[in-house]
C-alpha positions in Angstrom: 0.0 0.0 0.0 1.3 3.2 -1.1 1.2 6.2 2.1 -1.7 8.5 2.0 1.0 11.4 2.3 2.4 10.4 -1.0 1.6 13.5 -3.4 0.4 11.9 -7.2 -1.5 13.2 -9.9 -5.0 11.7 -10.2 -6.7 11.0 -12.9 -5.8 13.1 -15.9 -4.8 16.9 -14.5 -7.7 16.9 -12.0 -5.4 17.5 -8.3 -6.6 15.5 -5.8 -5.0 14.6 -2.1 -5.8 13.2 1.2 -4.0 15.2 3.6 -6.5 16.6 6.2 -5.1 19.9 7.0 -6.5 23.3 7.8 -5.1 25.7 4.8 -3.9 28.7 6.1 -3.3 31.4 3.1 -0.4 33.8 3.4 -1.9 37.6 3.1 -1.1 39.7 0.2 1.7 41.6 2.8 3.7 38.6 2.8 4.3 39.6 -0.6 4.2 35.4 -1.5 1.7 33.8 -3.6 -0.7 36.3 -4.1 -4.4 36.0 -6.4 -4.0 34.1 -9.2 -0.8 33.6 -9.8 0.0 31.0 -7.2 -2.6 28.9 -9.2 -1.3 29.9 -12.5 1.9 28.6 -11.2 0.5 25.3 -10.4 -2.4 25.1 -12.5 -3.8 22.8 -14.8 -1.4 19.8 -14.3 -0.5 19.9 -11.0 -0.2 17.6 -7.8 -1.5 18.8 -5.0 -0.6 17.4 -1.7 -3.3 19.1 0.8 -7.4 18.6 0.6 -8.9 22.2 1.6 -11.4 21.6 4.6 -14.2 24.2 4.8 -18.0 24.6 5.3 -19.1 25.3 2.2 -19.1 23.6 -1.0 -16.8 26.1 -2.6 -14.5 28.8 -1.9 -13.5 31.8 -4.1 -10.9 34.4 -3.4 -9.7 37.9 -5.3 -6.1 38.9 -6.0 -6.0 39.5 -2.3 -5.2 36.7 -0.1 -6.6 36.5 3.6 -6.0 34.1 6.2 -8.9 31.1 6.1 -10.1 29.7 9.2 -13.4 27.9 8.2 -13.2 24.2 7.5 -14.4 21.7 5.3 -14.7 18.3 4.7 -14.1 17.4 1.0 -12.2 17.2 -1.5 -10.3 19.3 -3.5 -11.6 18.6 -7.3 -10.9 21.2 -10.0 -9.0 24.9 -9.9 -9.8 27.5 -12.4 -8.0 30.9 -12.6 -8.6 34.5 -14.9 -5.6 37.1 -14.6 -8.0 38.3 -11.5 -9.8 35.1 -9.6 -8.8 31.4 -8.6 -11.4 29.7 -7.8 -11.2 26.3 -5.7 -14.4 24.0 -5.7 -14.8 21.5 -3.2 -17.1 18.2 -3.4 -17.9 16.0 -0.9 -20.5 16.3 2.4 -20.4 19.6 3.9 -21.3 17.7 7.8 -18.5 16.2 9.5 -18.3 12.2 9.8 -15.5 9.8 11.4 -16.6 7.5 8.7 -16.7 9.0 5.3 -13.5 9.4 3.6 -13.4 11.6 0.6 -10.9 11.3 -2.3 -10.9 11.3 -6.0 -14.7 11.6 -5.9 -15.9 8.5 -3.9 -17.2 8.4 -0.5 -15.8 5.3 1.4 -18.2 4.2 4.4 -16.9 1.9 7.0 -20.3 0.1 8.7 -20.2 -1.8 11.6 -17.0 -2.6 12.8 -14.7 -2.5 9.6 -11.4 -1.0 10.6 -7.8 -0.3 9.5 -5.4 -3.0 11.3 -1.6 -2.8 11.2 -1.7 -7.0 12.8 -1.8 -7.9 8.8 -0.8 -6.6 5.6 0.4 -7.4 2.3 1.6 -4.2 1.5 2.1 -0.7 3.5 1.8 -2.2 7.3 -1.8 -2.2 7.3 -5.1 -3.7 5.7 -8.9 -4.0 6.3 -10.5 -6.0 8.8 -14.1 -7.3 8.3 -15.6 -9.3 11.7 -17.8 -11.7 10.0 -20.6 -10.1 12.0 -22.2 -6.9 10.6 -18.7 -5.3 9.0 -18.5 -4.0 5.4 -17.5 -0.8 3.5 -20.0 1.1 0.9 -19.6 3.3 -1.5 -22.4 5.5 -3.4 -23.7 4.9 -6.7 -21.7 6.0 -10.0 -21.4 5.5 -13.3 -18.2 3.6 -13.2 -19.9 0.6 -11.6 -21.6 0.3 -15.0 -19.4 -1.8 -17.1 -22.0 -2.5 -19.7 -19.8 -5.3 -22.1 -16.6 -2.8 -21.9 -13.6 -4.7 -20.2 -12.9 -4.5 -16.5 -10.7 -6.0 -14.1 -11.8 -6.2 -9.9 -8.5 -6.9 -8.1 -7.6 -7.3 -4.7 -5.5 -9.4 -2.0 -7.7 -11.6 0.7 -6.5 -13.5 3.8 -9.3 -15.2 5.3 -10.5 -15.7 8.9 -13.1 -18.1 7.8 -14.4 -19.4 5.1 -17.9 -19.9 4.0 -20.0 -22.5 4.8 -21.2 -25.4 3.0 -23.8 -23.8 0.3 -23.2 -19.7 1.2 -21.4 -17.1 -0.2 -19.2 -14.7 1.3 -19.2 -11.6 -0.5 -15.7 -9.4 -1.9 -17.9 -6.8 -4.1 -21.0 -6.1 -5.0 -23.4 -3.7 -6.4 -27.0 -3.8 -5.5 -30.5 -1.9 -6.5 -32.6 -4.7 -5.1 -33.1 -8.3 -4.8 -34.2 -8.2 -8.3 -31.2 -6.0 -9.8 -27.8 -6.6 -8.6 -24.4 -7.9 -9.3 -21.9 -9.9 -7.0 -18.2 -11.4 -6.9 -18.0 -14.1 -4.4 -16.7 -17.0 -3.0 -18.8 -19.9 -2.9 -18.7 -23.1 -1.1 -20.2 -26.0 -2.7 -20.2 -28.8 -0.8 -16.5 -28.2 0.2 -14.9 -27.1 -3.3 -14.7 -23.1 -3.1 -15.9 -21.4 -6.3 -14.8 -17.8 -7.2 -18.0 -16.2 -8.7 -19.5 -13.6 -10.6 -23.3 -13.3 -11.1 -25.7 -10.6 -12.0 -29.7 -10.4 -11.5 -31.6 -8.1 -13.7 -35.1 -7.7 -13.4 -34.9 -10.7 -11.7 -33.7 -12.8 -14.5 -30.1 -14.4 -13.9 -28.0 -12.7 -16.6 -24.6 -13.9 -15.9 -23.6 -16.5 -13.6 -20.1 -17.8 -14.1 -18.7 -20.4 -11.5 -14.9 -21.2 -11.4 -12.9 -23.7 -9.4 -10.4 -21.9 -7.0 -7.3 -23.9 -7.3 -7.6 -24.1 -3.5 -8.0 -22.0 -0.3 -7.4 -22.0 3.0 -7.6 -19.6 6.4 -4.6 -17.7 7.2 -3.3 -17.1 3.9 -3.1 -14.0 1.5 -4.1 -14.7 -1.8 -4.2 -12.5 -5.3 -7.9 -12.3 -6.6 -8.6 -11.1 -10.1 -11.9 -10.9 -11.7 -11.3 -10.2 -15.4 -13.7 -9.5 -18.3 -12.3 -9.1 -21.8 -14.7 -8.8 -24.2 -17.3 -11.9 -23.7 -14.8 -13.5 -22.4 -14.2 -13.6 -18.3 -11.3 -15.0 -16.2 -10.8 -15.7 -13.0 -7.1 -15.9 -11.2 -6.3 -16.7 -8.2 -2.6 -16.1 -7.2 -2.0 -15.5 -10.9 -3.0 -19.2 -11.7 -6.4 -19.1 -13.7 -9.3 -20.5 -12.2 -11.4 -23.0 -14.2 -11.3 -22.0 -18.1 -12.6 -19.2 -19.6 -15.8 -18.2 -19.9 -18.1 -16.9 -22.3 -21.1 -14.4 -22.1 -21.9 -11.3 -24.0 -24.3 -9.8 -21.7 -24.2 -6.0 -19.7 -23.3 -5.3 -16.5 -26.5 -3.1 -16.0 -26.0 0.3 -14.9 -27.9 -0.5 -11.5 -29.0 2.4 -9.2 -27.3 1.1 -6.3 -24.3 1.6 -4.1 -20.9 -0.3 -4.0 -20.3 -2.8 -1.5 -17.1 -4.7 0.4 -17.9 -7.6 2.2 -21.3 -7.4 2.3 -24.3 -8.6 0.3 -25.6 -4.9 0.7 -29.0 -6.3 2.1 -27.8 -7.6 5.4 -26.3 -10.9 6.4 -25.8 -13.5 5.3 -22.4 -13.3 3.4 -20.1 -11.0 5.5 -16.4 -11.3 4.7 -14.7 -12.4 7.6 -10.7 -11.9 7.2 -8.8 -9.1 5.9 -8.6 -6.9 2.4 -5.8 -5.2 1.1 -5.1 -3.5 -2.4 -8.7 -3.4 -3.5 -8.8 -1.8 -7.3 -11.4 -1.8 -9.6 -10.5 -0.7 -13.0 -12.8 -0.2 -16.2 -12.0 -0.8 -19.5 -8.9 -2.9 -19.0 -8.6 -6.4 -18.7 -5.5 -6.3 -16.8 -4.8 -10.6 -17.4 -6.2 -13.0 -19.5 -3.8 -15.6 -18.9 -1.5 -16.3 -15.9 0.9 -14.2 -14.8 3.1 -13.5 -11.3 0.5 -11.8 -8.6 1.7 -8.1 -8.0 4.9 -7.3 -5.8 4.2 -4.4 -4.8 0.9 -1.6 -4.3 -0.9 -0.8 -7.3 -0.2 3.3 -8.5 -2.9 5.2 -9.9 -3.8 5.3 -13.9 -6.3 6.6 -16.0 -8.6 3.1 -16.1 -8.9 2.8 -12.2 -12.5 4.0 -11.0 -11.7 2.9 -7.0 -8.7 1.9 -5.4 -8.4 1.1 -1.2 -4.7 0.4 -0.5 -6.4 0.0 3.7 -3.8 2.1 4.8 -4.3 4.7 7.9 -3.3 4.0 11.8 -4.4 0.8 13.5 -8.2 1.0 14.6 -9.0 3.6 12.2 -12.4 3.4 10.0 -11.2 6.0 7.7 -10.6 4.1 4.1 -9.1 6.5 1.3 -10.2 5.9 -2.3 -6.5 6.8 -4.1 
């Protein structure tokens, strides 16, 4: 996991950071940075390593500079600038939470008892820890949850607890409407052969359901979990090895009106993950394998095709998980 106070450019030239700080702006006396020029200086491809805090949802200032002592909580998205104005807008919830994190547009939600915890890791010190028992993470609905038949790629590493039981699921991802209208990667037990799985339900009609072998999986182990789509075909690896063989179906991923979840169903229990998650990414429109290959060595970095990416970093206990 890479360390939230690493500065990188997000996404294109759109600045985005992590650092919660109060931004204190020098006055125009100081004779430094003053209107639009410090923004000129720094603007449009530019990496930013502090997220403005204030209460409102943006913030505009004139060639004079004054000392800001209002705070927000959000994230710092675009900067524009004229010869006379910088302007700094701000999205995210304008209340203050101790479980919403805010970074490259996504809202990260820690429910129940999901926590950072620096006992485990595969990378960076630290991971996620989901009890089993009423823990998950949620994310709002977006439009990058909606694949349609574009490639994608859901990545992550996985040290279980516990495994399922004898016909359940326990749940990595997910994105749910309803009962009726949902999505799911999982792992499934059937009769005591696990099963890494990818279904979706639309309109209550099973549209994809594709079932593949894990290799084999045990408790107290870290493994390397890919869930690939390249056009109608679909891989799953575990550990780099592919599950199975490869599958075939053309059908969507249906742009659902539902939020994101990690290890949870989304409509209560059953199916809590009960272990740890590091390294979660979800990229769209790249299929990052399609046959084996050696599991990652180190963190994932940020590139144009990832649309969420949790490296669980953050100090032991926390329930503060940073998208980027």
């Amino acid at each position: 996991m890479r360390s939230t106070g690493d500065s990188v450019l997000k996404r294109g030239s759109i600045p985005v950071a992590v650092l919660l700080v109060f931004v204190v702006l020098l006055s125009a006396s100081s004779g430094l940075y003053a209107g639009a020029s410090f923004f000129a200086q720094q603007a449009p491809n530019v990496t930013v390593t502090t997220t403005i805090l204030t209460t409102t949802t943006s913030w505009t200032t004139s060639t004079i500079w004054s000392t800001m002592t209002a705070v927000i909580l959000g994230v710092w998205t675009t900067v524009q600038y004229t010869t006379s104005t910088s302007t700094v807008t701000v999205t995210g919830s304008t209340a203050s939470s101790s479980t919403a994190s805010y970074s490259n547009g996504k809202i990260v939600t820690a429910n129940g008892n999901a926590r950072i915890t620096t006992a485990q890791s595969k990378f960076g010190g630290a991971s996620g820890l989901f009890n089993g028992n009423g823990a998950y993470l949620s994310t709002p609905d977006s439009a990058d949850w909606a694949f349609g038949t574009a490639d994608f790629t859901i990545d992550f590493w996985v040290r279980f607890n516990a495994l399922p039981a004898a016909s359940s699921y326990m749940y990595m991802v997910n994105q749910r409407q309803d009962d009726s209208n949902r999505w799911h990667a999982v792992l499934y037990n059937y009769g005591g052969t696990y099963y890494w799985a990818f279904v979706q339900i639309t309109s209550g009609v099973q549209t994809i359901s594709i079932y593949e072998k894990s290799p084999g999986i045990s408790t107290i182990t870290w493994y390397h979990v890919a869930f690939v789509r390249s056009g109608n075909s679909w891989y799953f690896f575990q550990d780099g090895t592919q599950c199975g063989t490869t599958a075939t179906n053309s059908n969507a991923v249906s742009d659902f009106a539902g939020s994101l979840y990690i290890g949870q169903y989304g409509g209560g229990p059953p199916g809590y993950l009960n272990g740890w998650l590091d390294e979660l990414r979800i990229s769209k429109g790249v299929a990052r394998w399609t046959s084996n290959f050696t599991p990652p060595t180190s963190a994932p970095t940020g590139d144009s095709n990832i649309v969420l990416l949790l490296h669980m970093d953050g100090a032991d206990g926390s329930n503060t998980f940073i998208d980027g």
